[in-house]
N, CA, C and O atoms as CSV, one atom per row, in Angstrom:
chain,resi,resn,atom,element,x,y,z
A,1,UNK,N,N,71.057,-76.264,-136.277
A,1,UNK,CA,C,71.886,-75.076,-136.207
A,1,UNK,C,C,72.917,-75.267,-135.084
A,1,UNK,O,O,72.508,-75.672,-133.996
A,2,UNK,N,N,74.183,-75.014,-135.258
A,2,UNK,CA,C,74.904,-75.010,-134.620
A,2,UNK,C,C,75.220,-73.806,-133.227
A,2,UNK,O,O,75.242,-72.611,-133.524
A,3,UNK,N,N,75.428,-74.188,-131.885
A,3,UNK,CA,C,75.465,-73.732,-131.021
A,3,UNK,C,C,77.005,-73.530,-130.466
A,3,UNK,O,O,77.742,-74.478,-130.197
A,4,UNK,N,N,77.375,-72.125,-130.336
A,4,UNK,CA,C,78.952,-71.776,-129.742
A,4,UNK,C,C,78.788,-70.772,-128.899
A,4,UNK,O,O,78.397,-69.664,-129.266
A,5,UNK,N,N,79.036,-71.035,-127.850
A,5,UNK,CA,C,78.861,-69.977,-126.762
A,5,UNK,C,C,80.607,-69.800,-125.893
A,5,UNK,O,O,81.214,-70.589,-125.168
A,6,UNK,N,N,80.859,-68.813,-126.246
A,6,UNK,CA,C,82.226,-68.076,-125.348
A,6,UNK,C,C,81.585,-66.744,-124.235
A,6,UNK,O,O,80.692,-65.898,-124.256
A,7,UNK,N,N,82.883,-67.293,-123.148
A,7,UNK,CA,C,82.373,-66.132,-122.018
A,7,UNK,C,C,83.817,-66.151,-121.368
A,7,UNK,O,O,84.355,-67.195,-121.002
A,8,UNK,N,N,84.390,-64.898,-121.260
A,8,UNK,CA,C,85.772,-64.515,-120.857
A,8,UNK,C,C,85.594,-64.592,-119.566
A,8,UNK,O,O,84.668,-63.992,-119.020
A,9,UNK,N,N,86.606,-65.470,-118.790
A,9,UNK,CA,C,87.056,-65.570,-117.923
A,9,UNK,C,C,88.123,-64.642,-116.881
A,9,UNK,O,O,88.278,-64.774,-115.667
A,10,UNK,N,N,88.590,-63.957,-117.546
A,10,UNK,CA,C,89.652,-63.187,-116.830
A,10,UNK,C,C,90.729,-62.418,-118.474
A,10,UNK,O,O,91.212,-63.064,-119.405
A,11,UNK,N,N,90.759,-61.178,-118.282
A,11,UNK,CA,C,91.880,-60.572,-119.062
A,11,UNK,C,C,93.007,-60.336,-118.959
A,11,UNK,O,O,93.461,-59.438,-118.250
A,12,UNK,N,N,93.470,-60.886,-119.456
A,12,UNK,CA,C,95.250,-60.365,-119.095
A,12,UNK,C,C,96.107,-59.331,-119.677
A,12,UNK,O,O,95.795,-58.944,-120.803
A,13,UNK,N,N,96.929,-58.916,-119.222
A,13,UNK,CA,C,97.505,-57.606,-119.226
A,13,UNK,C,C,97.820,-57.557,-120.364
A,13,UNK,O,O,97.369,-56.630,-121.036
A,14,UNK,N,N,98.685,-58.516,-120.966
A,14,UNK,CA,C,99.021,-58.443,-122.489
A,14,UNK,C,C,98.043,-57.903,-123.319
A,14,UNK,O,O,98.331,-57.074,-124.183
A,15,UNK,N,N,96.466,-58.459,-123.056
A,15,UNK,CA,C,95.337,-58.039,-124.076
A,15,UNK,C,C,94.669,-59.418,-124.373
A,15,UNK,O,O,93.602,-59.440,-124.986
A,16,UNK,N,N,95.292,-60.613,-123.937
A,16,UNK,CA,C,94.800,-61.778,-124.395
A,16,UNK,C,C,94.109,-61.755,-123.494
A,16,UNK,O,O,93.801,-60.764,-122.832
A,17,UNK,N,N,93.605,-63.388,-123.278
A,17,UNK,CA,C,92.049,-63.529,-122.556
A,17,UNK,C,C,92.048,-64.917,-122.393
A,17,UNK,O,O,92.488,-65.765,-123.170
A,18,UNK,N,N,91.306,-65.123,-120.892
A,18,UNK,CA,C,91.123,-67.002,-120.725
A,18,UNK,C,C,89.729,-67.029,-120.698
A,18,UNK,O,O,89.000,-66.327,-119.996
A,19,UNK,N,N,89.283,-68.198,-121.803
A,19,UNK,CA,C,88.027,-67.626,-121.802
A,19,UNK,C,C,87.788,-69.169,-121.910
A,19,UNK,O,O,88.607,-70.069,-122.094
A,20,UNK,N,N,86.324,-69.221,-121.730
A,20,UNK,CA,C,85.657,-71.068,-122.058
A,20,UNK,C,C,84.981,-70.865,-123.294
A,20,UNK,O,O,84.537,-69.837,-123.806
A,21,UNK,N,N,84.991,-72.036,-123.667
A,21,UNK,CA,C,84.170,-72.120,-124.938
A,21,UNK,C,C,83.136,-73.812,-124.934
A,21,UNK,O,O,83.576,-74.956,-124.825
A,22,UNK,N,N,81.225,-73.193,-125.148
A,22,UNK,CA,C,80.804,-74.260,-124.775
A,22,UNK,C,C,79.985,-74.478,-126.496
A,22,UNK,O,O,79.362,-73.587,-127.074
A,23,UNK,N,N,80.196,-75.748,-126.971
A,23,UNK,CA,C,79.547,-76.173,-128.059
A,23,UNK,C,C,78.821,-77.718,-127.864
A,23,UNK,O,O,78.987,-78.768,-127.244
A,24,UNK,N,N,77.895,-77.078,-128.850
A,24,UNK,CA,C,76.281,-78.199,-129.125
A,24,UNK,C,C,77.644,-79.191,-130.053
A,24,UNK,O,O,78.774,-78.796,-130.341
A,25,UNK,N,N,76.927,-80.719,-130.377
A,25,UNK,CA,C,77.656,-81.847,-130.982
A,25,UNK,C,C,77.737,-81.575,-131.966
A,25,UNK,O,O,78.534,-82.297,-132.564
A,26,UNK,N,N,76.952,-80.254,-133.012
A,26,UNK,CA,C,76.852,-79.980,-133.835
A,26,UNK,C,C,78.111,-79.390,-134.764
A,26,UNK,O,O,78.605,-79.658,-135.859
A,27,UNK,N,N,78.382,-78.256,-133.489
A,27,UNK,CA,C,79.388,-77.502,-133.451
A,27,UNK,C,C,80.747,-78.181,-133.122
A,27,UNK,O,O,81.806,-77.673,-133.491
A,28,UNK,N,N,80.682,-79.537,-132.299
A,28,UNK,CA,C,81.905,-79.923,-131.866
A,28,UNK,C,C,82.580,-80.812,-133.516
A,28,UNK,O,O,83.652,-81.101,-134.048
A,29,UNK,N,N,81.489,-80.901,-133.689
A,29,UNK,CA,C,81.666,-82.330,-134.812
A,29,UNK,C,C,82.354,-81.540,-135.805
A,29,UNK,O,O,83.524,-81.748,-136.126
A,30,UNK,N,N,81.213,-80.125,-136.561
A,30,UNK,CA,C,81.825,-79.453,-137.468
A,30,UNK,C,C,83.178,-79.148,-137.637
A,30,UNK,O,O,83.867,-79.410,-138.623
A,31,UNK,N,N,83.625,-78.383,-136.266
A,31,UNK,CA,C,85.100,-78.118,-135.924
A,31,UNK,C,C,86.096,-79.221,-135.949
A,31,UNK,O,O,87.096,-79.164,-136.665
A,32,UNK,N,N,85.837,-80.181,-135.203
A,32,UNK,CA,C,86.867,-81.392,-135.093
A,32,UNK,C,C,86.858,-81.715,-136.713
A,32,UNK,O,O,88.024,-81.917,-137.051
A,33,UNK,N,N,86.050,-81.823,-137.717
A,33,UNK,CA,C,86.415,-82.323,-138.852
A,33,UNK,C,C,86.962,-81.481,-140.069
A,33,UNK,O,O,87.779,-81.806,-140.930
A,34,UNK,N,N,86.161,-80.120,-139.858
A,34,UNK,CA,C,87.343,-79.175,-140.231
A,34,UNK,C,C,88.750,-78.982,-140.001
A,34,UNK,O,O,89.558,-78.660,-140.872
A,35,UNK,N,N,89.075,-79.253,-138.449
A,35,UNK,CA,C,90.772,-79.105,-138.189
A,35,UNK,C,C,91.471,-80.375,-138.289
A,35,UNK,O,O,92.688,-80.391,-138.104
A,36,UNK,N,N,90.593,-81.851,-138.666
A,36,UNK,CA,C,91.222,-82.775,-139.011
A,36,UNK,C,C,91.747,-82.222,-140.525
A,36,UNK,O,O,92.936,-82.150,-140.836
A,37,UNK,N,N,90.616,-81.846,-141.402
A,37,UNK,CA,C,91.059,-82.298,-142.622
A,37,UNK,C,C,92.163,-80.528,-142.639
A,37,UNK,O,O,92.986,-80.509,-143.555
A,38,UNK,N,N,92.154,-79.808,-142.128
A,38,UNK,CA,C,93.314,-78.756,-142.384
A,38,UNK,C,C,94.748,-79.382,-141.916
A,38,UNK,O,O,95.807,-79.263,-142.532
A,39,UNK,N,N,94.594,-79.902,-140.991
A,39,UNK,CA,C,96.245,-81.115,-140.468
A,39,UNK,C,C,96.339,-81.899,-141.932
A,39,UNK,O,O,97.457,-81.850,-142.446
A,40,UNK,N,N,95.396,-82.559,-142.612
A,40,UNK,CA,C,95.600,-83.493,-143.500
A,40,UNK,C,C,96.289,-82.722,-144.716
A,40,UNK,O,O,97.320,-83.015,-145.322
A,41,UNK,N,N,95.283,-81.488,-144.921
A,41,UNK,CA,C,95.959,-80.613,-146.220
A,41,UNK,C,C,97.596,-79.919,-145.666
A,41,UNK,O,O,98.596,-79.939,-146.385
A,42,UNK,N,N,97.575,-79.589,-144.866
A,42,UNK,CA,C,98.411,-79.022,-144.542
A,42,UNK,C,C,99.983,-79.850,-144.304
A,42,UNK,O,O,101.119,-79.380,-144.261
A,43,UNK,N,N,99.605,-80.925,-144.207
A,43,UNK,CA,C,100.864,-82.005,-143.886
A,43,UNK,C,C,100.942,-82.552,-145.480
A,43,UNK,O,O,102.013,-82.442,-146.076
A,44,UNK,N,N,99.962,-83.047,-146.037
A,44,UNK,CA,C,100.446,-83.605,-147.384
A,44,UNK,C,C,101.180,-82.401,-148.743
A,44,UNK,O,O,101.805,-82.601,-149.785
A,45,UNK,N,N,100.696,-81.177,-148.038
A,45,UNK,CA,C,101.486,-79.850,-149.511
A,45,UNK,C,C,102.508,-79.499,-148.361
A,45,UNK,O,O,103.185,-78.491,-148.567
A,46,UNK,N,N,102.737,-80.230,-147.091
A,46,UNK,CA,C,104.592,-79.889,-146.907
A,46,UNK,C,C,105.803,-81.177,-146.783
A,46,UNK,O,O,106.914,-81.114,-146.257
A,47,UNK,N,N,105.188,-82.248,-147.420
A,47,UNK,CA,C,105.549,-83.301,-147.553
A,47,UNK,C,C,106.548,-83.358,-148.444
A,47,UNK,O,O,106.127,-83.300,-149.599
A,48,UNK,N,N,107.598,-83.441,-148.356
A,48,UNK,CA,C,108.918,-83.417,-149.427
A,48,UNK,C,C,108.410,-84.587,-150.884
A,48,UNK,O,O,108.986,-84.544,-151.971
A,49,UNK,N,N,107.628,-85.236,-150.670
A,49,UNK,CA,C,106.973,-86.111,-152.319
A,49,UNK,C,C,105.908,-84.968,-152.460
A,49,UNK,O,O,105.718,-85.026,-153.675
A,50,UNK,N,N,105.011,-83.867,-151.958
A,50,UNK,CA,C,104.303,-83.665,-152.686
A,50,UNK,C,C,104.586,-83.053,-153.969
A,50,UNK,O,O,105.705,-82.673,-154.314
A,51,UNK,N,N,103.154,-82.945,-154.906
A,51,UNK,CA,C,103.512,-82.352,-156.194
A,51,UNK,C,C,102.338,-81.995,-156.263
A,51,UNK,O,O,101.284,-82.599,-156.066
A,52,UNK,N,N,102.681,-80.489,-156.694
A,52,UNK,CA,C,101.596,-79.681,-156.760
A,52,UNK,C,C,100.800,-79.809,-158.490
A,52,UNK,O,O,101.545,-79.952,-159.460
A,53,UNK,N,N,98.927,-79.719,-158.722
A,53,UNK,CA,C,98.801,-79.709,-159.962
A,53,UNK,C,C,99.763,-78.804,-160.192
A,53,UNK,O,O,100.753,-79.511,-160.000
A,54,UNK,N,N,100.318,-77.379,-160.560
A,54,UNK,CA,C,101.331,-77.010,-161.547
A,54,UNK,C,C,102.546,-77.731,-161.474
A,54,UNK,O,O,103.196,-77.565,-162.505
A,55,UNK,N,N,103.091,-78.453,-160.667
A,55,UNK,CA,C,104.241,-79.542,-160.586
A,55,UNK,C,C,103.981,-80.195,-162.066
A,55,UNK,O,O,104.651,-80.314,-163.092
A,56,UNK,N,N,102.656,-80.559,-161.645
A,56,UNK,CA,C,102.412,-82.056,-162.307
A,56,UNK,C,C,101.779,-81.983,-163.936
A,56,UNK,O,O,101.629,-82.864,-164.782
A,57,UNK,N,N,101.458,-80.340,-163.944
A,57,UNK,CA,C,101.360,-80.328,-165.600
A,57,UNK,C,C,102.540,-80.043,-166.396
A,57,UNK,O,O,102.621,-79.941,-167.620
A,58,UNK,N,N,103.905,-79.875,-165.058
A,58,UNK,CA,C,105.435,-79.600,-166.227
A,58,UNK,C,C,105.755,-80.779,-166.250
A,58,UNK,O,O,106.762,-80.917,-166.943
A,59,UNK,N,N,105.255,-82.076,-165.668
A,59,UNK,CA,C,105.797,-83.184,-165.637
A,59,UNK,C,C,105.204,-83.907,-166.505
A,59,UNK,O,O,105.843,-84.865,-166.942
A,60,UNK,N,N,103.625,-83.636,-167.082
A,60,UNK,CA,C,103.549,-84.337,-168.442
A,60,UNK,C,C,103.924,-84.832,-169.207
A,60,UNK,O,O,105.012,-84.273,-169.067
A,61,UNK,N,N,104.068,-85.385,-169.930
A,61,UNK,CA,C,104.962,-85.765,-171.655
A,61,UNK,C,C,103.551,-86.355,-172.273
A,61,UNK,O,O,102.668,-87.187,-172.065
A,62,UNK,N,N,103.999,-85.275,-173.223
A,62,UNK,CA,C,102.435,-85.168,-174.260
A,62,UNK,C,C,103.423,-86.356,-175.930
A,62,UNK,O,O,104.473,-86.408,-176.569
A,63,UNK,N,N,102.265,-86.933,-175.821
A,63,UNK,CA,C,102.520,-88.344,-176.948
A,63,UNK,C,C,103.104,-87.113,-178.399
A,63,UNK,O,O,102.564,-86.076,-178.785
A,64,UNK,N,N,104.309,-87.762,-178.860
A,64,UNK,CA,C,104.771,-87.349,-180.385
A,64,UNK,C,C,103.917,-87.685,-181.190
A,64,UNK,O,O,103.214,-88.691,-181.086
A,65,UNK,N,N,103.882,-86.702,-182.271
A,65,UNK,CA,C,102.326,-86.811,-183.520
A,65,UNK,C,C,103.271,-87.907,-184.473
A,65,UNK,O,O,104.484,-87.710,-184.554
A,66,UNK,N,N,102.673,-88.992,-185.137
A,66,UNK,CA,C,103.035,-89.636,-185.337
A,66,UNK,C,C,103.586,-89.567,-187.125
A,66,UNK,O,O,102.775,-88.944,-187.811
A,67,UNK,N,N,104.194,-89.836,-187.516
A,67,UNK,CA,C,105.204,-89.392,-189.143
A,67,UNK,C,C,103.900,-89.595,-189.909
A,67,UNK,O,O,102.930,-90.183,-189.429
A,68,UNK,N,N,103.954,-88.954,-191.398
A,68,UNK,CA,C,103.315,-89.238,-192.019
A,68,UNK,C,C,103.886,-89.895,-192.924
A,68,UNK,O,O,105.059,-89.785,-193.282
A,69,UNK,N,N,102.880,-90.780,-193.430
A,69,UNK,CA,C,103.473,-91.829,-194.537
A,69,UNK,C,C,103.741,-91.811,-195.796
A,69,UNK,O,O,102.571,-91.738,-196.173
A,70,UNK,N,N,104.538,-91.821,-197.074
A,70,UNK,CA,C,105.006,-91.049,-198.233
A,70,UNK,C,C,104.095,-92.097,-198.892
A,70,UNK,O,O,103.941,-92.101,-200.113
């Protein structure tokens, strides 16, 4: 089971907050590989080549039915 422990440090006037944050390897690992792979999704669908599946089902070309023979 994963372990995340936060404890505010000081509030600031705005409403925000400096706070620490302490995690088990469990928790560090989970996170670090979650926000790797969101950089990964997130950079390849704003990539000027990407193509989205609906891109890529108008880009099909479905085979012509072939003549029939007299």
């Amino acid at each position: 089971m994963m372990e995340i422990k936060c404890k505010m440090i000081k509030e600031l006037p705005d409403g925000s907050a400096i706070i620490t944050v302490d995690l088990d390897e469990d928790a560090k690992e989970f996170l670090i590989g979650e926000g790797f792979l969101t950089v990964v999704k997130r950079s390849l669908t704003s990539s000027e080549s990407y193509i989205s599946p609906a891109d890529q089902k108008k880009l099909e070309v479905k085979p012509k039915a072939k003549a029939k023979k007299k």
